[in-house]
BALOBA-1460 file (C-alpha; in Angstrom, 3 decimals):
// residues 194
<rec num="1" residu="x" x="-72.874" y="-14.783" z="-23.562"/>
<rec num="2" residu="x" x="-72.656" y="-12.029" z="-25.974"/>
<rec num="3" residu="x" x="-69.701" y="-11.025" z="-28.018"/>
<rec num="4" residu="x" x="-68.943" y="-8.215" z="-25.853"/>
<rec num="5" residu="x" x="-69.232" y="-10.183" z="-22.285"/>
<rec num="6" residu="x" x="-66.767" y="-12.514" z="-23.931"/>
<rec num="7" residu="x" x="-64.358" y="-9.893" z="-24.853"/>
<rec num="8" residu="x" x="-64.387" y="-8.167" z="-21.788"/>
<rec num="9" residu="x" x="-63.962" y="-11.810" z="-19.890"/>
<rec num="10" residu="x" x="-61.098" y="-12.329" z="-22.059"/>
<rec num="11" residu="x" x="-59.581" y="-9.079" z="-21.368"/>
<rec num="12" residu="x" x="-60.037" y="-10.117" z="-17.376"/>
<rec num="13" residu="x" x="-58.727" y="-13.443" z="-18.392"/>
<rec num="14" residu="x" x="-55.332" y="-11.680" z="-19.759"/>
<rec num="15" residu="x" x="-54.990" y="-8.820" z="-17.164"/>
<rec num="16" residu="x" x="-55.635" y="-11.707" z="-14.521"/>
<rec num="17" residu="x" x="-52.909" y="-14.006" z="-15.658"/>
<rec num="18" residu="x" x="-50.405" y="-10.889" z="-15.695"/>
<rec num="19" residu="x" x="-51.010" y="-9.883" z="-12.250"/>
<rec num="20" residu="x" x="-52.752" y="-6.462" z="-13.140"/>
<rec num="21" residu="x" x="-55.782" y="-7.096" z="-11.127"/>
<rec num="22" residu="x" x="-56.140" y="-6.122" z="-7.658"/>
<rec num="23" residu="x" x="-56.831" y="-9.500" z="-6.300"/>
<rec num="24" residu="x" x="-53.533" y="-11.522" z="-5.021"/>
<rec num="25" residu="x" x="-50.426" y="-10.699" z="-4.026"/>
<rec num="26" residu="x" x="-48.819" y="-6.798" z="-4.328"/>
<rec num="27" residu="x" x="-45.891" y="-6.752" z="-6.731"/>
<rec num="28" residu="x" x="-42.610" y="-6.830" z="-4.298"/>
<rec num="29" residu="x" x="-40.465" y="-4.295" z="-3.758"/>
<rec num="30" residu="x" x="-36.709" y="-4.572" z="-5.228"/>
<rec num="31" residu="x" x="-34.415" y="-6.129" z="-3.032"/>
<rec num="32" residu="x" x="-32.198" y="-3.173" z="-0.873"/>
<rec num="33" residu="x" x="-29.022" y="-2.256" z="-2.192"/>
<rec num="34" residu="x" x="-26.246" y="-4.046" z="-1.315"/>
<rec num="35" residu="x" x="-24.206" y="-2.711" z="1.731"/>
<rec num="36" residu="x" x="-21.179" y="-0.628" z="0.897"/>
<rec num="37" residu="x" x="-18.015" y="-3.089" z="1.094"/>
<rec num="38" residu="x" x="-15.690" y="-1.090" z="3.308"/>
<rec num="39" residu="x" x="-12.954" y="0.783" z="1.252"/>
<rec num="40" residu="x" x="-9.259" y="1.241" z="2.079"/>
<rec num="41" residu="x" x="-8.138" y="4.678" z="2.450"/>
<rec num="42" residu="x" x="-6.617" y="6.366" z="-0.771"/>
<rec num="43" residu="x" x="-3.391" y="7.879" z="-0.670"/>
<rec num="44" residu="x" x="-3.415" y="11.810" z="-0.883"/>
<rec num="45" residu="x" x="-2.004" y="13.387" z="-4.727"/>
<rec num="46" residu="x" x="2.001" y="13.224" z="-4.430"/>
<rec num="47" residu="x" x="3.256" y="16.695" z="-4.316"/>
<rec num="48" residu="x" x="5.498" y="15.611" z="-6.942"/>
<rec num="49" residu="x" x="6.695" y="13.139" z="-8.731"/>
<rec num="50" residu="x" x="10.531" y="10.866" z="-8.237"/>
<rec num="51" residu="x" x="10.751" y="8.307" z="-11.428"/>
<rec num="52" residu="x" x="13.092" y="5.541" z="-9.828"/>
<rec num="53" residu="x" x="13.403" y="4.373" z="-13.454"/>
<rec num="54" residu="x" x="17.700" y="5.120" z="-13.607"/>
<rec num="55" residu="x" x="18.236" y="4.953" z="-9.681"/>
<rec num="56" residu="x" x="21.041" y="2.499" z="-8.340"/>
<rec num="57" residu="x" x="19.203" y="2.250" z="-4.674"/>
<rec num="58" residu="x" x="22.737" y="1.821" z="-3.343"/>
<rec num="59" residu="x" x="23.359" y="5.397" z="-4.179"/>
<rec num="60" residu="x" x="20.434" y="6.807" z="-2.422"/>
<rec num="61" residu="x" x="22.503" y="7.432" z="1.035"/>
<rec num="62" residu="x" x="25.565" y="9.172" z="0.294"/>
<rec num="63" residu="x" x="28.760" y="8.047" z="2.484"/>
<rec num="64" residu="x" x="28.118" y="11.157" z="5.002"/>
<rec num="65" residu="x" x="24.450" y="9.623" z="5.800"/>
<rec num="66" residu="x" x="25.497" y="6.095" z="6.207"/>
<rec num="67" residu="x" x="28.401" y="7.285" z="8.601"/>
<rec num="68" residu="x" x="24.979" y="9.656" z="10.415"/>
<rec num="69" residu="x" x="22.663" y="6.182" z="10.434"/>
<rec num="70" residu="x" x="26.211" y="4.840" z="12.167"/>
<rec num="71" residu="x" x="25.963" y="2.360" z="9.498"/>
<rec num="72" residu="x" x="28.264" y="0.348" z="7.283"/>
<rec num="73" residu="x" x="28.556" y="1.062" z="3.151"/>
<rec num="74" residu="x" x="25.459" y="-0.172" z="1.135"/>
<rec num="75" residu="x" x="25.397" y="-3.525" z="-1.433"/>
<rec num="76" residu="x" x="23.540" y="-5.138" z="-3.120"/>
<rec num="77" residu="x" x="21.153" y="-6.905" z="-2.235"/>
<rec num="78" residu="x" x="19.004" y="-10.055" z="-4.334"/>
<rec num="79" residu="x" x="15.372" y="-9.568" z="-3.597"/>
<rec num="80" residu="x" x="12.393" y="-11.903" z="-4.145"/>
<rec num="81" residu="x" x="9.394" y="-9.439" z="-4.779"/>
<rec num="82" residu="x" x="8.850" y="-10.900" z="-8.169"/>
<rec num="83" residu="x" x="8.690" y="-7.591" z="-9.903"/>
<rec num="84" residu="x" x="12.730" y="-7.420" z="-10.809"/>
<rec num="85" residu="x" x="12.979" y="-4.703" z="-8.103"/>
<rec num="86" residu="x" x="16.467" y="-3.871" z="-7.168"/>
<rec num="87" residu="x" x="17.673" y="-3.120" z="-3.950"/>
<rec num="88" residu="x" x="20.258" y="-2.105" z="-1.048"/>
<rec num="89" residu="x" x="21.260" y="-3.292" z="2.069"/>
<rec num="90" residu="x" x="23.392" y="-1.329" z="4.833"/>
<rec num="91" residu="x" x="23.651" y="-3.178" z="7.896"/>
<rec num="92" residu="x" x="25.908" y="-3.075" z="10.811"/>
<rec num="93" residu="x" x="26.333" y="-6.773" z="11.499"/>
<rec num="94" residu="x" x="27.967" y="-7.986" z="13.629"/>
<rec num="95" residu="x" x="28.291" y="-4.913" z="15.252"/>
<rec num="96" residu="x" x="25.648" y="-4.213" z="18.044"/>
<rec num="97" residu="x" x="22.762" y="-2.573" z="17.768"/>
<rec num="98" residu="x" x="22.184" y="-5.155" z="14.719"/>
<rec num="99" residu="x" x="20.158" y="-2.040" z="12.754"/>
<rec num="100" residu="x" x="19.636" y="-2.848" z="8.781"/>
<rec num="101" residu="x" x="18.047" y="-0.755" z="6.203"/>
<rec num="102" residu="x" x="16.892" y="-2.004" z="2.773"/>
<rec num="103" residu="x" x="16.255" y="0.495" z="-0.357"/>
<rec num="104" residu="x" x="14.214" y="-1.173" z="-3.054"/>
<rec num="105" residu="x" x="13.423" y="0.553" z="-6.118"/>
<rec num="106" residu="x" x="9.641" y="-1.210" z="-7.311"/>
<rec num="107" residu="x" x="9.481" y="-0.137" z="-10.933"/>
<rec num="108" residu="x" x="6.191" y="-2.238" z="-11.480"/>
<rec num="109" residu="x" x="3.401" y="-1.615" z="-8.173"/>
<rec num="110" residu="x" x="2.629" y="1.653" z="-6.732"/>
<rec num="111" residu="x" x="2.183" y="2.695" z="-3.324"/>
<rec num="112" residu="x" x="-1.557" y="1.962" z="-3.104"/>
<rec num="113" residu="x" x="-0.891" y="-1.760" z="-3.557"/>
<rec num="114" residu="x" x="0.703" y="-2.202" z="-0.343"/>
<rec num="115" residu="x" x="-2.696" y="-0.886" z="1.567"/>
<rec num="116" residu="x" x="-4.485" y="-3.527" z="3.689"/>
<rec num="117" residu="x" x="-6.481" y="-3.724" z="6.696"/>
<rec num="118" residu="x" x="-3.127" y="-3.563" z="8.626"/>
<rec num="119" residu="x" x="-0.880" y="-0.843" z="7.490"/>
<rec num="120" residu="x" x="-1.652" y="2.382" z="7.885"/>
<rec num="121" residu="x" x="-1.002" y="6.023" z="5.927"/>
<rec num="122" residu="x" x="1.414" y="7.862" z="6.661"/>
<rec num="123" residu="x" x="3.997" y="11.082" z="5.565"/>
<rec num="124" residu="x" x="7.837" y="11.081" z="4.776"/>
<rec num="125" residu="x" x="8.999" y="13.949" z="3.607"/>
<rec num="126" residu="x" x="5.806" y="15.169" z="2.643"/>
<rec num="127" residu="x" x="5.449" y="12.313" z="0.713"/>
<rec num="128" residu="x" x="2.327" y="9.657" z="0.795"/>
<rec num="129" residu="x" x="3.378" y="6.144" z="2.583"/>
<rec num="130" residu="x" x="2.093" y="2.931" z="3.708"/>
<rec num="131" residu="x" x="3.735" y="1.740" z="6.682"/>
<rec num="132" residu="x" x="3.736" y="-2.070" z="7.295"/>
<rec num="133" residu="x" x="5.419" y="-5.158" z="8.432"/>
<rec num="134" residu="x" x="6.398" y="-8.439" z="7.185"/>
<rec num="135" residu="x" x="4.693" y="-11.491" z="8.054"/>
<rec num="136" residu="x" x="8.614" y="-12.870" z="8.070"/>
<rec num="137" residu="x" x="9.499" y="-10.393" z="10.560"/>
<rec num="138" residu="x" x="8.678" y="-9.713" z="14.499"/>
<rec num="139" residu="x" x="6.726" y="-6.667" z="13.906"/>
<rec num="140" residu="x" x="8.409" y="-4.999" z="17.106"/>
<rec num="141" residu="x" x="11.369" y="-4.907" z="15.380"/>
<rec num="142" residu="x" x="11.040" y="-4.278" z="11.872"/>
<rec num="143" residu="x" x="8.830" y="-1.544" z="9.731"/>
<rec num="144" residu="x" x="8.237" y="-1.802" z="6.028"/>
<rec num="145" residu="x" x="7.336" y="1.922" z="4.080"/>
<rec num="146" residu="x" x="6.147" y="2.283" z="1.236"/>
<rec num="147" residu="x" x="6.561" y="5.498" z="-0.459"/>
<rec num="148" residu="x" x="4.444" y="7.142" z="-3.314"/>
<rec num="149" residu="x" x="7.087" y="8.478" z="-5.461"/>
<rec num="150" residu="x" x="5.570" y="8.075" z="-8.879"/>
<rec num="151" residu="x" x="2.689" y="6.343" z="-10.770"/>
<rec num="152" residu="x" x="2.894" y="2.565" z="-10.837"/>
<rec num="153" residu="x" x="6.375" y="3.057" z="-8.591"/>
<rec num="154" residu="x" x="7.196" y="3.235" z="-5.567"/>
<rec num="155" residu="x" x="10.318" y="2.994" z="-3.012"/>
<rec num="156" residu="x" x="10.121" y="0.480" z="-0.078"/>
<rec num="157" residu="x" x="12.143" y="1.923" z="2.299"/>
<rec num="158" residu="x" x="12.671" y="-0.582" z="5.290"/>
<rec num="159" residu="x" x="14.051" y="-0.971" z="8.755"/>
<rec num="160" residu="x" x="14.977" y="-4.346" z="11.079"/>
<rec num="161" residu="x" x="16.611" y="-5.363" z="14.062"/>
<rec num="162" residu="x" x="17.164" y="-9.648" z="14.203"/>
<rec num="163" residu="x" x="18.151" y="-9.530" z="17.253"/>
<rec num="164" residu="x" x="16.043" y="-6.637" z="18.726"/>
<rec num="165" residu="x" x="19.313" y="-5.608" z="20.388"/>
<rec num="166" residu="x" x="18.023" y="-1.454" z="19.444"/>
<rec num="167" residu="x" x="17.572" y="0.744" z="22.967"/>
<rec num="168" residu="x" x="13.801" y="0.501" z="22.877"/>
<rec num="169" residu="x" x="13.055" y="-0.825" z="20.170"/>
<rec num="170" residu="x" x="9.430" y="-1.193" z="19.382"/>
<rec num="171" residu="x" x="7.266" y="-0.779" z="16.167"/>
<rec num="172" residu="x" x="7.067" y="2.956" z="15.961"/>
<rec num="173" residu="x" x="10.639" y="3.294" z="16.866"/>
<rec num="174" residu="x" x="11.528" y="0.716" z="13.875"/>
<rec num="175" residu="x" x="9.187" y="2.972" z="11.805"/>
<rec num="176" residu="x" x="10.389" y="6.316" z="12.640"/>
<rec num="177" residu="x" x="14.164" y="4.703" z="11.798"/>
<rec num="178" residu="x" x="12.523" y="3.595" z="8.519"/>
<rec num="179" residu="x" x="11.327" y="7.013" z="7.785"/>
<rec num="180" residu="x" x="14.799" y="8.866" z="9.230"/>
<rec num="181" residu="x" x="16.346" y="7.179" z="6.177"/>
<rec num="182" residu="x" x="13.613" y="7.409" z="3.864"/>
<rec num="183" residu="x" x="13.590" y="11.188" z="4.385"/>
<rec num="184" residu="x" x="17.186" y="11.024" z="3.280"/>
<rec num="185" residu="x" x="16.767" y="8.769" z="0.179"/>
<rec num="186" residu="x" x="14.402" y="11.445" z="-0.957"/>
<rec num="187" residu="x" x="15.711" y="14.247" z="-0.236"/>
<rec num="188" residu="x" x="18.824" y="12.737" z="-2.911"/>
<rec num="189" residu="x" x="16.197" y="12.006" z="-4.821"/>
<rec num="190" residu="x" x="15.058" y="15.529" z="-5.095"/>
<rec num="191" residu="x" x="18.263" y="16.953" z="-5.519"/>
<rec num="192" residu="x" x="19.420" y="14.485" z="-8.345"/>
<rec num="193" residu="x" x="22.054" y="13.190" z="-6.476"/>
<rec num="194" residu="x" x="21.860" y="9.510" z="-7.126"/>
């Protein structure tokens, strides 16, 4: 073998043992992408923005709207959200229908963490919300919202009925009671007057 055959069967030697001759195998493709993990829906830019960072959610219904929600004078209520939230509770018990609204003010968790495979996006007010339910509560009777008011806040605004004593109550009549009284918390909120 002359010096040149062996170099030249060394260089096939090399190019064979990387795969760079045509004999074998074709190099494989890369694997596809993955698929696209299904997103939640965002939550539309706020048309402005309501720091809850002073609010006393008891005074976000002033006497004349609790008397129009035909219900009695907020107080206050002890919450276990784990953020320090505070919050407000005007019920009518025992009087019948056994209607109860909760303000809480969430200083620490926007809007968008309350969006799930199960609530949905909707307005108050012109105002982003997610309207949900608790696990604790019969769905039918109760409707959680809550409201995009500010970065990294926001106001859950919530109806219930224990008893489920409400003419017709169902979910999207415990919503739209949720939002009746939401769009009053921020209209106060607008104006300053809490």
């Amino acid at each position: 073998m002359t010096r040149r055959t062996r170099t030249m069967a060394g260089v096939f030697v090399v190019l064979a043992s990387l795969g760079l001759v045509g004999c074998g195998n074709p190099p494989q493709p890369p694997p596809p992408p993955a698929a696209p993990s299904p997103t939640r829906p965002a939550l539309p830019p706020r048309p402005a923005v309501l720091r809850l960072d002073k609010v006393n959610p008891c005074d976000l219904l002033t006497p004349a709207q609790v008397s129009e929600l035909n219900t009695d004078a907020g107080v206050v209520g002890s919450n276990n959200d784990g953020l320090g939230s505070r919050d407000c509770l005007w019920q009518r018990y025992p009087a019948k229908p056994d209607d109860a609204w909760v303000a809480r003010v969430i200083l620490k968790q926007g809007a968008e963490t309350y969006l799930s495979d199960t609530s949905r996006v909707t307005q108050v007010a012109g105002i982003s919300a997610v309207e949900t339910s608790s696990d604790q509560h019969n769905p039918a009777w109760h409707c959680l919202l809550y409201i995009d008011v500010a970065p990294g806040q926001s106001l859950e605004v919530q109806y219930s009925n224990e008893t489920g004593d409400h003419p017709g109550l169902n979910h999207a009549v415990a919503c739209q009671l949720a939002a009746d009284a939401a769009q009053l918390m921020l209209s106060n909120l607008r104006a300053g007057a809490h």
